[in-house]
N, C-alpha and C positions, 0 to 999 in steps of 0.2 A: 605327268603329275596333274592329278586333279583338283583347281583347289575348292571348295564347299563356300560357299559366299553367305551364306543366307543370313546368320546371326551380323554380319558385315554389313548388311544392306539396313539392316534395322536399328544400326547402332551407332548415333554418331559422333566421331573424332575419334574412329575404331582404325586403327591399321592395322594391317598384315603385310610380315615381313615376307619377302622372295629371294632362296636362295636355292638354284636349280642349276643341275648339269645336265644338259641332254647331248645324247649320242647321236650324230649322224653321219657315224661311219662308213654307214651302210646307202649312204647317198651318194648315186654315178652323175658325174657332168662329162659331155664328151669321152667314155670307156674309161674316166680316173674316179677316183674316191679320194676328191683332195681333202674331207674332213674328217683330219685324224685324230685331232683331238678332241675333248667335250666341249659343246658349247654352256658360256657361260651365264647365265639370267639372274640378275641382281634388284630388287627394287624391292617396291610395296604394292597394296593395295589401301585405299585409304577410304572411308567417307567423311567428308570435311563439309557438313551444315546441308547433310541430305545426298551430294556428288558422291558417287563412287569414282574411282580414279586407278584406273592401273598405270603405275611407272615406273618400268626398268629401262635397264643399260645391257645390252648384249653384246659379248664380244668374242672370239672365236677365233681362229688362225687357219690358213689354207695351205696347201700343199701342192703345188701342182707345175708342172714344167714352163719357160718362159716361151710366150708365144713368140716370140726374136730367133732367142739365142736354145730353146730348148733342152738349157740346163735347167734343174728343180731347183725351187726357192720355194721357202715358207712366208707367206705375210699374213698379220696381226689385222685384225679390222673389226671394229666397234660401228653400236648404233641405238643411240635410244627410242624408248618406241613407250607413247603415252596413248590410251583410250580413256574414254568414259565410257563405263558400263550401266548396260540399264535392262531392265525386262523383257521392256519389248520397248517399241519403235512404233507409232502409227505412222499411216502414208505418206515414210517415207524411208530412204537409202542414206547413209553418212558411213565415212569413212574413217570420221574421226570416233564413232561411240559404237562400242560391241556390245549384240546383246546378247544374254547371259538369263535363257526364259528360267530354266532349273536351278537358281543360284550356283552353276556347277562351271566353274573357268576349268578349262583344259589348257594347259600351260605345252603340252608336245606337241599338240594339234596347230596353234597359233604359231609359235617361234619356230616348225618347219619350215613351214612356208615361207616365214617372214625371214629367214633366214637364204633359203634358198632365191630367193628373190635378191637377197644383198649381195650374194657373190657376185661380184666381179668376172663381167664376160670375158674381158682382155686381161691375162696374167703375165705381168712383167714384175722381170727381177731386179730392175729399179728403172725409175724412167727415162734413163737418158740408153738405154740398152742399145746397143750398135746392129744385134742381132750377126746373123753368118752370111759368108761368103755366097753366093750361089754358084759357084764358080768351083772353088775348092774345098766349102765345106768348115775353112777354120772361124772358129767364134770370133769376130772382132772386138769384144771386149777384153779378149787373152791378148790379142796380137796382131800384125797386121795381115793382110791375107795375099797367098803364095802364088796366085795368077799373076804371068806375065801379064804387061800392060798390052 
């Protein structure tokens, strides 16, 4: 989704609402595609006394085997994400202000990355997970495990 800024930039105490699903099913971490379902992008864009302001809430769910015990679990996981946008930048780099030369926000371009960046390296099915035996193999969260002492 691309969104068109420009009447935005020039108008002030103008917001724009955001309500976006994007797809990134089609995204491999380690041979899985844990993200099955849409991710979800909520917010505004606003100019408040000349600022531009982009700010949503993403949130999104994973799917992917427990580094432990590897049984699959799904978990929920949110994160907001605020910029100032602006035309340009003279000399310099900021992390916190996007800029935005074409009045033209690309919303699939930004919340890939920033999403792919969010997942979680370590996927556990909850944290106290006991993880398996290396011995015999059984999940220690089921049960105890079947090696003699």
């Amino acid at each position: 989704m691309i969104l068109d800024l420009k009447k935005l930039f020039v108008t002030e105490n103008m917001s724009l609402p955001i309500s976006y699903s994007l797809d990134l099913s089609d995204v491999e971490f380690a041979g899985e595609f844990p993200l099955k379902q849409p991710v979800s992008i909520e917010g505004q864009v606003k100019n408040k006394a000349g600022l531009v302001t982009l700010s949503v809430n993403v949130s999104y769910s994973y799917t992917a085997p427990c580094d432990r015990c590897t049984k699959e679990c799904t978990v929920e996981n949110s994160f907001s994400y605020v910029r100032n946008l602006a035309t340009h930048i003279e000399n310099e780099d900021s992390d916190s202000i996007l800029t935005v030369p074409d009045y033209k926000l690309n919303l699939q371009e930004i919340f890939r990355d920033e999403v792919i960046l969010d997942v979680p390296m370590k996927h556990l099915c909850k944290t106290d997970c006991k993880g398996i035996c290396f011995g015999c193999g059984q999940n220690l969260n089921d049960g105890e495990c079947r090696c003699s002492e």
